[in-house]
C-alpha positions, 0 to 999 in steps of 0.5 A: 513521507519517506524518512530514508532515500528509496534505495536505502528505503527498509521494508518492515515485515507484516509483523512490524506493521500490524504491530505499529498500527496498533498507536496509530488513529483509526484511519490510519489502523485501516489504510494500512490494512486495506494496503497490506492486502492490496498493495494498491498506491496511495493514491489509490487507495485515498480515492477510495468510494463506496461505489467501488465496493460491488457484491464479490469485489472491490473494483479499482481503476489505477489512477497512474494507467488511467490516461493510458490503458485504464486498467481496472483491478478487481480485488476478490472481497475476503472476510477480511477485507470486508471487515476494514470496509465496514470499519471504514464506513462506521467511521464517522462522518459518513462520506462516499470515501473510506479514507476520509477527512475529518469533516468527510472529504477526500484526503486526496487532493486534486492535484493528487497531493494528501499534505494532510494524510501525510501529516498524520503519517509523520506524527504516527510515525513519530510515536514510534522507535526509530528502528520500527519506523518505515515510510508509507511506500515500504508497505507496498514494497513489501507486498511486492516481495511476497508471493509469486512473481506472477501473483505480486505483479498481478496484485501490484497492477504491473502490465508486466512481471519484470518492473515487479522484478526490478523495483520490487523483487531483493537487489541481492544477486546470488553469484558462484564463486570462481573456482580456484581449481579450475585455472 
């Protein structure tokens, strides 16, 4: 799923994506959505049931601290997120999984492989011009990007504000030229 190295991976803007999203299948239009306003992993979000929706949040166990902190997420349910969920569910067939395959299964393997969520990625991705193509993991870089350190690194689910910093934040370092007068 990634069209480009990770360092030279292009993070599309919110625009590009809400665009983009408009050719590809349902499932898809709301996966991006729900990772637009998540920022959560793949993985994450594929496993994504019913019995994570509760009256005023939608509570998520990170899959990559799982063995080690559990660490659980609790993501506010805004008019908008509500929205994508009740889109989900609507989808037939009915299933616990709001990602869900077309026979109601989890697109997530148990090896937490998704060949298949992947392969509608790249054909959906494959309908789009080149320069507005952008890789599944981008559109969590982007989340990263925004807000605060502190907000971005809460919603991303780091233990700490600097892997925000290094893996998410610009590369860019803003250097002061040395000044000739002051040899």
């Amino acid at each position: 799923m990634f069209p480009e190295k990770r360092s030279k991976m292009r993070i599309p803007t919110d625009e590009v994506v809400r665009e983009a999203i408009k050719i590809a299948n349902p499932m898809l239009q709301s996966y991006c959505k729900m990772k637009l306003i998540t920022g959560l992993r793949l993985t994450d979000l594929l496993a994504l049931t019913v019995h994570d929706i509760k009256d005023d949040y939608l509570e998520v166990m990170l899959s990559k601290t799982e063995e080690r902190t559990e660490q659980i997420l609790r993501f506010d349910l805004t008019d908008e997120m509500r929205e994508i969920i009740k889109e989900c569910r609507e989808r037939k067939p009915l299933s616990k999984y709001l990602f869900k395959t077309r026979t109601g299964e989890c697109q997530l393997k148990e090896d937490n492989t998704a060949t298949g969520f992947e392969s509608q990625w790249q054909r959906w991705q494959a309908r789009l011009p080149k320069e507005k193509r952008f890789a599944e993991r981008s559109i969590r870089d982007l989340v990263g990007s925004q807000d605060e350190l502190e907000i971005a690194s809460e919603r991303l689910g780091h233990a700490s504000t600097a892997t925000t910093k290094k893996f998410y934040r610009s590369n860019v370092t803003k250097v002061v030229p040395l000044s000739s007068h002051s040899k």
